[in-house]
C-alpha positions in Angstrom: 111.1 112.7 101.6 108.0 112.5 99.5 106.3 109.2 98.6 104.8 107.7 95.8 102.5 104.3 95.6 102.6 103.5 91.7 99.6 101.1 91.4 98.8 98.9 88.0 94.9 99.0 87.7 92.9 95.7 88.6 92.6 93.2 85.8 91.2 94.6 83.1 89.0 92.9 80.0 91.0 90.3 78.6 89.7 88.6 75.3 86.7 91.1 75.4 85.8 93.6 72.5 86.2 96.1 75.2 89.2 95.9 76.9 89.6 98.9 79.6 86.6 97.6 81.8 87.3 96.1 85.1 86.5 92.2 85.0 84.9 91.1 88.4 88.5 89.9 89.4 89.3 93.1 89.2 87.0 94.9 91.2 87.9 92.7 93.6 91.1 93.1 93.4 91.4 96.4 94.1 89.0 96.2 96.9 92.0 93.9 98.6 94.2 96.9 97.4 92.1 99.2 99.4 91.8 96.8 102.6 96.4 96.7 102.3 96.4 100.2 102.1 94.2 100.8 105.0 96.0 98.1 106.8 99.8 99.8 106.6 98.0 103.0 107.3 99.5 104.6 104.7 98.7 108.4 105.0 97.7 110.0 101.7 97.8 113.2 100.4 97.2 113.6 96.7 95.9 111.0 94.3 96.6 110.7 90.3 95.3 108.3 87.8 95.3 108.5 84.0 92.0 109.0 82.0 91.3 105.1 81.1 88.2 103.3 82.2 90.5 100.7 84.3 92.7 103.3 86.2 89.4 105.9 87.4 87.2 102.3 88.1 90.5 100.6 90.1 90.5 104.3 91.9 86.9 104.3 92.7 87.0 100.6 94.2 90.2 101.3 96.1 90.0 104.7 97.9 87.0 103.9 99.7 88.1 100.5 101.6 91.1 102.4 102.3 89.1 105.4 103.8 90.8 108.0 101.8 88.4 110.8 100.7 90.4 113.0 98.3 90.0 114.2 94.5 91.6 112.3 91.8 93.7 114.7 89.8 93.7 112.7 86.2 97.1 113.5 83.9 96.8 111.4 80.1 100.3 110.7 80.7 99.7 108.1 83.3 98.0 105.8 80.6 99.2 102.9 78.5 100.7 102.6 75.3 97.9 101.3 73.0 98.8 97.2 73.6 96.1 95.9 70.6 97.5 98.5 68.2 101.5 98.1 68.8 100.6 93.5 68.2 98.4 94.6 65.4 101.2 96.3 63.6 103.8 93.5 63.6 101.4 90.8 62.4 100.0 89.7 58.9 96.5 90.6 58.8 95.2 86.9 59.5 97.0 86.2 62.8 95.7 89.5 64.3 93.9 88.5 67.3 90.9 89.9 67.6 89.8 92.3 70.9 93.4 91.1 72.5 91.8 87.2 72.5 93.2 83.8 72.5 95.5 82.8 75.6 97.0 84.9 77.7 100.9 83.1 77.2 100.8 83.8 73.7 99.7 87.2 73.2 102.4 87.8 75.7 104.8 86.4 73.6 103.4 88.8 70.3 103.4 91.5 72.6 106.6 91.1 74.0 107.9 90.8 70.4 105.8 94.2 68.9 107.0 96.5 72.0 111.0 95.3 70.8 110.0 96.0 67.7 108.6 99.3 69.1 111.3 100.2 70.4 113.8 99.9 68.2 112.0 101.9 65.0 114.4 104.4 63.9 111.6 106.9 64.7 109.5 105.8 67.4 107.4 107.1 70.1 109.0 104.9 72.5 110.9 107.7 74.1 108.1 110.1 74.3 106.3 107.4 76.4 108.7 106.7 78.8 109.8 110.8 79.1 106.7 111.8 79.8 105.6 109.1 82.0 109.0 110.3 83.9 108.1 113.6 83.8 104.9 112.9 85.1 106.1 111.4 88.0 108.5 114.5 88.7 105.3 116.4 88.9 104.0 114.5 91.3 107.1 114.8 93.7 107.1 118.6 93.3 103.2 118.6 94.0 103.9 116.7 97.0 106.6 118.3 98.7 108.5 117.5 101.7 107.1 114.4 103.7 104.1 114.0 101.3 102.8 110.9 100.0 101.0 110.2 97.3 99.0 107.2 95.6 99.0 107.1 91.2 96.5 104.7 89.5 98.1 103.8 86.5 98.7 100.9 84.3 102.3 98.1 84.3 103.8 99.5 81.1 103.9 103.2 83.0 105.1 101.8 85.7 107.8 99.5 84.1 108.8 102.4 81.9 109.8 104.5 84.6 111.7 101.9 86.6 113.4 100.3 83.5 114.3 104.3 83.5 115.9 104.4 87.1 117.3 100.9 86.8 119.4 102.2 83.4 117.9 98.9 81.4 118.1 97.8 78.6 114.8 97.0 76.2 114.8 93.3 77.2 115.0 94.4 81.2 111.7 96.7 80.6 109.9 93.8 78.9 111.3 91.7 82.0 109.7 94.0 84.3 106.4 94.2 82.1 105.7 90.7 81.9 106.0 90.0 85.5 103.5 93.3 86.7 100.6 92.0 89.1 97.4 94.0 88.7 96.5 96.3 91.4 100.3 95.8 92.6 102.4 98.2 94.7 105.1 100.0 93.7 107.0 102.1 96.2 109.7 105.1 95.3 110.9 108.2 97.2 112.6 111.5 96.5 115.8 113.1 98.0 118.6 114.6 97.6 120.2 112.0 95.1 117.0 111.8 93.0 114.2 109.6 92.8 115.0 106.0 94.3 112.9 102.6 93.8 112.1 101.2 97.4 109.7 98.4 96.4 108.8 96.6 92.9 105.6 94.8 91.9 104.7 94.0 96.0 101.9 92.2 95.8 101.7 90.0 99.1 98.2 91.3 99.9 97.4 88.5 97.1 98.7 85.5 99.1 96.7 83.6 101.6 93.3 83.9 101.6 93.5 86.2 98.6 95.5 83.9 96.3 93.0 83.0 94.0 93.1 87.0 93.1 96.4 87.0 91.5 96.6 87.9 88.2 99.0 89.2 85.4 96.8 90.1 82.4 
């Protein structure tokens, strides 16, 4: 069966006027990333990534600590939903915050409450996200073939998407999944007969012990 590692990009800007750079956490986040994939010897035969800064610089850090030399096919469909502009659109002009700032907890909270919102407009985009983010990953298991495995830089929301997708949840169980994404986390799913299956969610053990100080959500 054919193999795909769906990885959430190392943590990104926070509270900066420019998100979708790697912070120095980050970087060396996904350098840990690299040093787990090279430890399970994971063989890998196709990478993916989406276009954003975080996905091609988490990529760049990774692949080499893991010793895999390969091209990075890039697909706009592995990128996020545009976080700053979904908050920005449920709140009163005045409680905007600006460049995604203030604490982490509580733009969580605004965000969690602007992608329900999202989600439930009569006419959203919400499904067009999470279709082609599905169809994306179809792609990838056809490019792949039989026994092939493959590694996809993308982003928690992508991810959460498409497992909220083969999980049949709800809105709340995709924002359950969202909150609780680890950058540069590992998520594992195959491809048989019976579909695509989800083997592992959100692993990010390679983060404990001497690496705990790493761990991060936003």
């Amino acid at each position: 069966m054919p193999t795909v590692y769906l990885i959430r990009h190392g943590q990104a800007s926070f509270g900066a006027a420019d998100y979708d750079v790697l912070s120095e956490v980050g970087e060396q986040q996904s350098k840990v990333l690299g040093e787990e994939l090279r430890r399970r010897e994971v063989r890998v035969d196709r990478v993916w990534s989406g276009t954003l800064r975080r996905h091609r610089a988490t990529a760049a850090a990774c692949l080499p600590v893991a010793e895999v030399d390969l091209p990075i096919d890039e697909d706009p469909r592995w990128n996020e939903y545009d976080h700053l502009t979904l908050v920005q659109r449920s709140l009163p002009p005045e409680e905007i915050p600006s460049g995604g700032g203030g604490k982490a907890q509580d733009f969580q909270r605004l965000l969690d409450a602007a992608l329900l919102a999202w989600m439930g407009e009569p006419e959203t985009s919400w499904p067009d996200f999470q279709d082609g983010a599905c169809a994306a990953l179809d792609e990838v298991f056809v490019h792949l073939g039989k026994g092939g495995a493959g590694l996809v830089f993308t982003s928690g929301g992508v991810i959460s998407a498409i497992c909220a997708r083969l999980l049949d949840l709800r809105p709340d169980g995709f924002l359950a999944l969202n909150r609780t994404m680890v950058n540069a986390s590992l998520t594992k799913l195959v491809h048989g007969r019976s579909g695509t299956s989800l083997i592992s969610l959100n692993e990010h053990g390679h983060f404990e012990g001497p690496h705990r100080e790493l761990l991060s959500y936003r």
